[in-house]
C-alpha angles and dihedrals in degrees: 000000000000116000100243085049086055091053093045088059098044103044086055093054093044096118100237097012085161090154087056104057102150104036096090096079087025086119103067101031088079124112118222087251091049089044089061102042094052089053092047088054087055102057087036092063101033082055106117084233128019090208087177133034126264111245124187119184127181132148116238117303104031101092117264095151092035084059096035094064087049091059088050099051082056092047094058085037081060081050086228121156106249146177145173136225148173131211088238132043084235091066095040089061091057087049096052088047094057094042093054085049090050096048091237116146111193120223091234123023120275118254149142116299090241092059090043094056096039093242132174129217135216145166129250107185103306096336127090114227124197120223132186120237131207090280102051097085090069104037093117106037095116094041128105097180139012110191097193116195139203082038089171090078101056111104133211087267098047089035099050084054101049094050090044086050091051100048095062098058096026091243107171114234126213112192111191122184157121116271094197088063123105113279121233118285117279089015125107097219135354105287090209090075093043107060115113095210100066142103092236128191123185115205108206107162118084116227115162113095099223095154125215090356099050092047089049095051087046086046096059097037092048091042086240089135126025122272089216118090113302117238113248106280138178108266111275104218144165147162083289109042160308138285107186118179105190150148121287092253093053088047096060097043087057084050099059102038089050086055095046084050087050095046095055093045100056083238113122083169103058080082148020136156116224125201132169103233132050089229088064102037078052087057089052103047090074097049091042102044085056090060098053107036100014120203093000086059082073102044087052135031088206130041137193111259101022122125119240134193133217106251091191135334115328106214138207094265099057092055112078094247098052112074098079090066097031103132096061087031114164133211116284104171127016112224120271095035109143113235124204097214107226100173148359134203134162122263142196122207112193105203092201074074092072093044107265120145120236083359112175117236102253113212121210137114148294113217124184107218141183114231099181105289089350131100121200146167111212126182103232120213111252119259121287111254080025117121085243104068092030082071092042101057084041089059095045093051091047085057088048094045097048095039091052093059097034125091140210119000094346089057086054106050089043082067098046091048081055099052098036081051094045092046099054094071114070113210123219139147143192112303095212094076104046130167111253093239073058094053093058119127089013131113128199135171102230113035115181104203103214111216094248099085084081094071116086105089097219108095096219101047091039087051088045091053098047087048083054089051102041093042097058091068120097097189119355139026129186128193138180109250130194130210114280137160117279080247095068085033093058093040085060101040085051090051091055094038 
């Protein structure tokens, strides 16, 4: 009898078993594809050496979470010393959710794989770049087994690392995600599912039984319904949740009231509303911020006790702390980290402090904010359209401007006044609108679609775009819809139903 078929048993006949409720018929509840990749991982883990990493890919539906707990049951049967982790603390969350349901208790904490490995971020330009310390070399000594999720995420860097980290120790690495997702940023695909050197399983049947969402989110992956603008329809629902396919005003009425909703229940993630471009998310944080906080939401474009999100790297020199090493600042906060607002205040930042000559007083606020465990007071950049920026912005071009036709050391240390300048301003915005390449690895119960994913001409990317943003959703998903024929009406009702 097979290992895994022998746990199953056992933990079924385990009197009181109350953190294992489903495992009893665990058994029969396997695909073919699931059945073979269980038994894969098997042999994969009682090998005398796992010389490659362990990589299971699947779309929505087809069980990725259901088979990953299963790994890891083996794994504590091996008595091994495990883990998970996610390359954001989004993400994290979501892991440490389904581990608490399923009644696993990991040998260290769950975290993000920059904090496991005891990376340090920095910023190249606009990009973040992960490098490893002094300590990341041994970051998984003591550890038998990493199942890392959302593995569609990791990019060549981070994943370079982790693989390097691993073989050292001979730490066994199980990388779990969706193929059809979006790949990192300034990679063409998802480098996880393209290594050469790998034990890889591919889940295709859907199983779950996740209703009118879940057939949305296979339609469009499978082609099966069109990735352009679907035509007004009667809403598609079920015991499990809502397609809704309306105009624009009624969009934004269901918006609201799903964030109000959110706002009275202490849930910011009951609803968001997901777009593709920063014009259009601009357009949404007003209407969103209305919603959640009414008339204040117009007297301050911050509030206490909203929650912000990183809209790239926050850097030393907008913490109170950091000005006084500026010029060498390190990262503080990666981009898309979620912040609990404790406190606001007014603030003044006086440019001729970081050296600049005739520099204009910048107006703007203070905010005391909750990243997890952490507590920081960042200086936030002012409000777009404010005079504030507007003199920001004013100060930044006339740098540029002068280190660009500058030469030798003054060139330099022109640079290093802009980015000092740039880098003492953390920008965030309202967590509620968030870009859909934001959204990733996230999970809400309301998502409101905005039209604008339609936009990328090219049909993949476009239907790649639309699967991230419906996905997302656990129990309801809106979009804007257009008029169309009742062919192309009943085309799409037969699709969801």
């Amino acid at each position: 009898m097979p290992l895994w078929a022998a746990l199953f048993i056992w933990r079924s006949s385990w009197a009181g078993s109350a953190g294992w409720p489903e495992l009893a018929d665990a058994a029969p509840e396997l695909t073919d594809g699931q059945r073979v990749a269980l038994e894969g991982f098997q042999d994969w883990l009682t090998a005398s050496e796992a010389d490659c990493p362990f990589v299971l890919s699947g779309y929505a539906g087809t069980g990725k979470t259901f088979l990953s707990a299963r790994f890891l049951q083996l794994a504590d049967a091996a008595h091994l010393c495990w883990t998970v982790a996610a390359p954001t603390h989004k993400a994290v969350g979501v892991l440490r959710q389904q581990l608490e349901d399923q009644g696993l208790r990991p040998t260290w904490y769950p975290s993000t794989i920059h904090r496991l490995l005891r990376l340090k971020l920095s910023r190249q330009e606009e990009q973040e770049r992960c490098d490893p310390t002094e300590q990341t070399a041994t970051a998984l000594e003591h550890l038998g087994l990493v199942l890392v999720d959302e593995a569609s995420m990791v990019d060549s860097r981070l994943l370079e690392i982790t693989l390097q980290c691993a073989h050292t120790y001979g730490t066994r690495l199980v990388f779990v995600g969706d193929p059809a997702q979006l790949p990192p940023v300034s990679e063409e695909s998802s480098p996880v599912f393209a290594m050469k050197r790998s034990e890889a399983h591919h889940l295709q049947e859907v199983v779950r039984h996740g209703g009118p969402v879940l057939r949305l989110a296979t339609g469009l992956r499978q082609g099966q319904l069109p990735s352009s603008q679907p035509p007004l329809l009667p809403p598609v629902d079920d015991d499990s949740g809502r397609v809704a396919v309306v105009s624009r005003e009624e969009w934004i009425s269901q918006a609201q009231e799903a964030l109000r909703l959110s706002s009275e229940r202490l849930d910011p993630d009951h609803a968001r509303l997901l777009c593709f471009t920063n014009r259009t998310l601009d357009r949404l944080v007003p209407i969103a911020r209305r919603a959640l906080h009414g008339e204040m939401a117009d007297q301050l474009p911050v509030l206490p006790g909203e929650v912000l999100i990183t809209r790239s790297a926050v850097m030393a020199p907008a913490c109170q702390e950091g000005l006084a090493n500026g010029e060498d600042a390190d990262l503080v906060l990666g981009s898309n980290r979620e912040l609990l607002v404790r406190d606001v205040a007014p603030d003044r930042c006086d440019l001729a402090d970081l050296g600049l000559k005739a520099a204009p007083v910048i107006e703007t606020l203070r905010v005391d904010v909750e990243a997890g465990e952490s507590q920081l007071q960042l200086r936030l950049a002012p409000a777009a359209g404010s005079p504030g920026r507007q003199r920001l912005d004013a100060a930044l071009a006339d740098l540029r401007s002068q280190a660009k036709q500058a030469e030798g050391s003054q060139r330099r240390q022109l640079w290093r006044q802009f980015f000092l300048l740039r880098d003492s301003f953390a920008s965030v915005g309202p967590a509620a609108v968030l870009t859909v390449h934001r959204s990733q690895g996230s999970s809400f119960t309301d998502v409101f679609v905005a039209p604008d994913v339609y936009w990328p001409q090219q049909e993949e990317i476009r239907r790649q775009l639309v699967y991230v943003a419906v996905s997302r959703a656990r129990r309801r998903v809106w979009l804007v819809g257009r008029e169309g024929s009742e062919a192309m009406r009943s085309s799409w009702q037969q699709g969801l139903s």
